[in-house]
N, C-alpha and C positions, 0 to 999 in steps of 0.2 A: 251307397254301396258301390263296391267297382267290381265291375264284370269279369276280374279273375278268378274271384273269391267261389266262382262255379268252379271252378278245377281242380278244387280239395276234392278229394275222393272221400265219402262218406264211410264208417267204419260199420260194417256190417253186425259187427256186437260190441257191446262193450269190453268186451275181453278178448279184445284183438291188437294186438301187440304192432305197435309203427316202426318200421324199418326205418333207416336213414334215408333211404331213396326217397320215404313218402313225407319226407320233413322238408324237401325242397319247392314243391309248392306253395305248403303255406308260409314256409320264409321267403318266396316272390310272392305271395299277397300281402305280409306282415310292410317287408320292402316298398311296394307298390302306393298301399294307402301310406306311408308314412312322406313317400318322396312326392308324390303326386299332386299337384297343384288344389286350393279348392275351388269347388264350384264355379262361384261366384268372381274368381279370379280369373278362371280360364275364360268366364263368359265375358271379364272386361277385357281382355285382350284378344281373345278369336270371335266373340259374336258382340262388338259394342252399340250394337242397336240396341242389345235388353237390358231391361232398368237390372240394374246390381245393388247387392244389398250385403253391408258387413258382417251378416252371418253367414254360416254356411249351408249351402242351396239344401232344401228337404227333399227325401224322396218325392218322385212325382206324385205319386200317390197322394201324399199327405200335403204335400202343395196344392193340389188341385180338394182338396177337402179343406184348407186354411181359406182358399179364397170363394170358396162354396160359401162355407160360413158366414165369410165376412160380409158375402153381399146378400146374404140372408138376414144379416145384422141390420143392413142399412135399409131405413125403411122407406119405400115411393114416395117422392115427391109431386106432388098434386098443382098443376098451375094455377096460380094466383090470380095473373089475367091471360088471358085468350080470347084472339079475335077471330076464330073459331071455334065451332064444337066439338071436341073427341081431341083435346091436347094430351099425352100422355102422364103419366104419374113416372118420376126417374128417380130410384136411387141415389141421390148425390143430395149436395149439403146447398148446393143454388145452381138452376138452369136460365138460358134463355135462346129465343130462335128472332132475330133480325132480317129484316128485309133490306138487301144491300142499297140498292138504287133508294127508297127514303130514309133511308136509317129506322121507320118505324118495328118498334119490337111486336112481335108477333103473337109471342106467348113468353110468361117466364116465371120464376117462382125462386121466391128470397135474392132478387135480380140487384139491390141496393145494399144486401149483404157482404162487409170488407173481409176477405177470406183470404187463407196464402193460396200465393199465385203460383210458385214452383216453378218450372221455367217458361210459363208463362210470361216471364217476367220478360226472357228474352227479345218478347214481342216489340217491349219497346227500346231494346238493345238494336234490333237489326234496325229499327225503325228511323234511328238517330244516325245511322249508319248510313242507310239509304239517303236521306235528307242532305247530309255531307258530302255522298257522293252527287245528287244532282245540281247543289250549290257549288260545288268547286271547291267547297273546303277541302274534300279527301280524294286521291286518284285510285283506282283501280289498282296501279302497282303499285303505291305507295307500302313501303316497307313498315312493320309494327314488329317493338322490341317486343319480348318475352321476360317477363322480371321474373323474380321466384315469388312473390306472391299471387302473378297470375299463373305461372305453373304447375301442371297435374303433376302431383306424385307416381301415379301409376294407382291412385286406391282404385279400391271394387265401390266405392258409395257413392261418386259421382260421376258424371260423364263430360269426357276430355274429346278434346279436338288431336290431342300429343302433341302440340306443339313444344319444339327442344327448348329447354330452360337458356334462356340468353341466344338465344338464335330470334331469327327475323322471318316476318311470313308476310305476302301481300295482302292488301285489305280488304281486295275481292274474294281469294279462301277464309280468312278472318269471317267472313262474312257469310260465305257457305259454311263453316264450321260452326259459328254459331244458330242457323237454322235447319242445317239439314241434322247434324252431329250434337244440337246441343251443347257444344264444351264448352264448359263454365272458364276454362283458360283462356280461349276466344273471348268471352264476352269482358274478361277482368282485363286481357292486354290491348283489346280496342279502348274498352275506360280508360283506362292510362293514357293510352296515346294520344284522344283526344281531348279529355280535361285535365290530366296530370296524375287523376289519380282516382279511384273507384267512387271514392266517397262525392268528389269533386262530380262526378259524372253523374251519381243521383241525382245531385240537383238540377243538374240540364234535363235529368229523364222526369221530376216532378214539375217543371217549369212546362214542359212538354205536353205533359198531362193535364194539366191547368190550361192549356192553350184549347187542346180538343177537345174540354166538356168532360173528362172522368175526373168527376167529384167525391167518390170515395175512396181513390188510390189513394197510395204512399207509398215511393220505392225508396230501401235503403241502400240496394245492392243493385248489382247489374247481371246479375244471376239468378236469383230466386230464390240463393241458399236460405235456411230459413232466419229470422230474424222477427220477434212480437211486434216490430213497427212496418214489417215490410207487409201490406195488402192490397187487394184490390178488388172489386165486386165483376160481378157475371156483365153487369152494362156496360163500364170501362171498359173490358177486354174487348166485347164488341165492339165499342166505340175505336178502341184503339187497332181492329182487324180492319174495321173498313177503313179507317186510314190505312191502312199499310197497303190494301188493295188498290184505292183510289190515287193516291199521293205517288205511291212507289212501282208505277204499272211497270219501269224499266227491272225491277230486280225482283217482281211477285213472285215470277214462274220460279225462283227458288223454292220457293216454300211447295212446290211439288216436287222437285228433285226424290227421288227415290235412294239414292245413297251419293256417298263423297267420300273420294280416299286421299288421304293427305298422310305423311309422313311413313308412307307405307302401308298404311292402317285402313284398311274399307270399312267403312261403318254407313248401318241404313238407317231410313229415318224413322222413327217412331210411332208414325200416324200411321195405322194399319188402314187406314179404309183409302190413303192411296195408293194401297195393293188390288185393293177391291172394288172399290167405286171410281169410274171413269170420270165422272163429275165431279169428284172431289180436287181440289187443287190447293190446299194448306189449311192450317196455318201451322200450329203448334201445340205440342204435348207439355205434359210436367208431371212431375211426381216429386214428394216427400215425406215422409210421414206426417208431416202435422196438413199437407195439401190433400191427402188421397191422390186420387190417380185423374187429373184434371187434364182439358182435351179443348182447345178452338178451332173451329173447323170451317170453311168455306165451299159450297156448292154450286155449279150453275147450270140447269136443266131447262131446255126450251128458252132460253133466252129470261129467266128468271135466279138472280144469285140469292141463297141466304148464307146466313151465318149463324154457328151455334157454340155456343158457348155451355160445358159441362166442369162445374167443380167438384172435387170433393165424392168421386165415385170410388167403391173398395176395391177393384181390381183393374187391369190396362183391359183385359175381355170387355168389361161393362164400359167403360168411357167410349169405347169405340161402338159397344153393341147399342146404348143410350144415344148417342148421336145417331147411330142409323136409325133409328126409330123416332128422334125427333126430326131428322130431312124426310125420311119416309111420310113423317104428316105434314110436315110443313108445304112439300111439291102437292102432298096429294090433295091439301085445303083450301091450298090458294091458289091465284092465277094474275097474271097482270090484265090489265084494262088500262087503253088507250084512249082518254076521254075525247082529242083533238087531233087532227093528224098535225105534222111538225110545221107546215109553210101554211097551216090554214088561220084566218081571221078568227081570234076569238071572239073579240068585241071592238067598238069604235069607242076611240077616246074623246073627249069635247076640249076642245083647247082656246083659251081665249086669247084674244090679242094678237093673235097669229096670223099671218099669210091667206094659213086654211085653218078652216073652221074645227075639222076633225083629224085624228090619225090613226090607223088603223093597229091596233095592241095585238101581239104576236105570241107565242110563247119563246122563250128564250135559246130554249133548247130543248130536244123531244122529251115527254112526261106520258109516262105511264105509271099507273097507281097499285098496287098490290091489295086485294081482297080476298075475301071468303069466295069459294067459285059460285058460279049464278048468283050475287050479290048484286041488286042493280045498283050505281053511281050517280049522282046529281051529283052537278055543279054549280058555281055558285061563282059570278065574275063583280069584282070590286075594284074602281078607277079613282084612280086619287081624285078628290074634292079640286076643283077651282084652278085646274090645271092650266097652266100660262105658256106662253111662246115665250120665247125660244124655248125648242124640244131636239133633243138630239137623236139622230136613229142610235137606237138601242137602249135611251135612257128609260129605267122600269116607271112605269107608269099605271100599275097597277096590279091585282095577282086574279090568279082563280083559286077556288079550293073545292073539294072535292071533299065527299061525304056520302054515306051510307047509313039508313037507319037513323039518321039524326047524330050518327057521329062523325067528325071532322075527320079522314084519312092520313091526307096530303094536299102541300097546295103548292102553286110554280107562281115564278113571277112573269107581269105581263110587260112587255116591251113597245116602242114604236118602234113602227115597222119604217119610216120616211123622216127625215127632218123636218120640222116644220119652223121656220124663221120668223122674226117677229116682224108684225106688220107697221107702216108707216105713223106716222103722227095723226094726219088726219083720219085714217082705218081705227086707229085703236081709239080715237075719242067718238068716230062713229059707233063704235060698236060698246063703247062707257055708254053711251045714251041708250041704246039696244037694253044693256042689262038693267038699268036702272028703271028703264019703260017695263022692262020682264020679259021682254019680246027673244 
């Protein structure tokens, strides 16, 4: 409805006769709806943050009763595993909540299910991006053509960067564009630029993926348009978040950026709980019809990060409201524990044929463990068998592992803390006699 259509003066009977004076409003409303942009068009060119759809927009009314429904439609999802108790039940088609520091998943439910990723996908679009830039493959200003198959038309169905048709953009906006803006023109004209060509760039993004352990993806595209071969499960996206946290720590703070204007165009980003939640700082949204309204998301509170991955929820309200309520459990269930402080002995190694007798095994670098809260921790230290001189400081020499309940957590590896050199001819057949005596 447009809000001229009040300024018809209502006709007090029916048998009341209209002047010509009173024919000029409603031919500016008649005017009005016929010139007037729709909805869905206006919103992808003055508000390109909201997902746009090729129909036209519904009264609010009945928008907000479409998506009542739907997510009345979709029925809670109940955790499969959880390593706590009170994991939530979520609306969506597969969840899961990751522990950043070990990668251990926390809770999750249809976590191995291959689902569309929607621009999800782009995750591992920036990801190839970032890699290039820290290798020296790609520079910052490095110039990227625009072809017509990677440029937006201007539709309302998907979301563009605007990048001009045959014009040239750097490949650090390229890069803001495709995480903060989503443009699927961003992500098609980096593929080109760096494989030759979209299809050429999947398989660098499936080689990719095969590298980090997501064993149920498959990208066709470098978008997430949709496509029956293009998927990936709730683990992968994880797997592939904390890569991008860990790997890409020079270019992560994008995936907070709150808006990017390029070609004139301000457009914000997607992930509503970095309006709301100070702890949240990325990753990325998606939506398609065959994805539902899917959501990864990263936290870090008191010094503890997770990661949650939501697919397949009926509305952008729910993905985001589903995610706050699986960080809301995940800080409130868990807590880290520090089993060792960072420079203390964990245990003595025995090293034969050496110098010295022993060497004292370190941990490699600080390890803290993620559990249920008031869950106590045992440890558990294991030193390679039969261990010989030469020993290098640093060479791992054995690990610890940690455990709760009789279940495995996490484990570090353990290092020398000192070189130890190998000892003389006549030391090392003393000490062949030593062993063989048992002594």
């Amino acid at each position: 409805m447009f809000p001229i259509l009040a300024s018809i003066p209502r006709a007090p009977s029916t048998k009341m006769k209209f002047k010509p004076s009173n024919l000029l409003p409603l031919a500016c409303a008649i005017a009005a709806a016929t010139l007037w942009p729709g909805a869905d068009a206006w919103s992808a060119v003055h508000h390109p943050h909201k997902h746009a759809s090729s129909k036209h927009q519904a009264p609010r009314k009945a928008v907000r009763k479409t998506e009542a429904a739907a997510e009345s439609a979709m029925p809670p999802l109940a955790a499969q595993t959880a390593l706590a108790d009170g994991a939530p039940a979520l609306p969506a088609k597969a969840w899961l909540l990751m522990d950043f520091d070990s990668g251990e998943v926390l809770a999750s439910a249809n976590a191995d299910e291959p689902l569309p990723p929607a621009s999800l996908t782009k995750m591992m679009t920036s990801f190839l991006v970032e890699q290039a830039l820290r290798s020296g493959k790609l520079k910052q200003d490095d110039l990227v053509s625009v072809s017509e198959h990677a440029w937006c038309r201007g539709s309302s169905v998907e979301s563009c960067m605007y990048l001009p048709l045959h014009g040239q953009a750097k490949v650090i906006d390229i890069l803001r564009g495709i995480i903060v803006q989503s443009g699927n023109d961003a992500a098609k004209a980096i593929a080109e630029h760096m494989a030759g060509s979209e299809e050429a760039f999947a398989k660098l993004m499936n080689a990719e993926a095969q590298r980090l352990g997501m064993t149920h993806t498959h990208f066709v595209n470098a978008t997430g348009l949709p496509d029956p071969d293009h998927m990936a499960s709730a683990r992968d996206l994880a797997i592939l978040a904390r890569a991008v946290i860990r790997e890409s720590a020079d270019y992560y703070p994008i995936y907070a950026e709150r808006d990017f204007t390029y070609n004139g165009i301000k457009q914000g980003n997607r992930n509503a709980l970095l309006y709301t939640d100070p702890s949240v700082d990325g990753l990325k949204t998606g939506h398609t019809e065959a994805a539902g309204y899917c959501l990864v998301t990263s936290a870090k509170r008191n010094g503890m990060r997770l990661i949650t991955v939501i697919l397949h929820t009926p509305t952008s309200q729910a993905r985001a409201d589903e995610t706050r309520a699986l960080l809301g459990w995940g800080f409130g269930s868990f807590e880290k524990v520090t089993p060792f402080d960072a420079n203390a002995t964990v245990a003595t190694a025995k090293v034969a044929f050496g110098k010295a007798d022993t060497v004292p095994a370190v941990l490699a670098s600080p390890w803290s463990v993620t559990v249920p809260r008031g869950q106590k921790v045992q440890t558990a230290v294991q030193i390679k068998p039969d261990l010989e001189a030469p020993v290098a400081k640093g060479a791992v020499v054995g690990k610890v592992v940690a455990s709760a309940n009789g279940k495995t957590l996490a484990e570090a590896p353990l290092v020398a803390q000192a070189d130890v050199q190998r000892a003389g001819f006549l030391q090392r057949a003393w000490q062949h006699l030593l062993r063989i005596a048992g002594k």
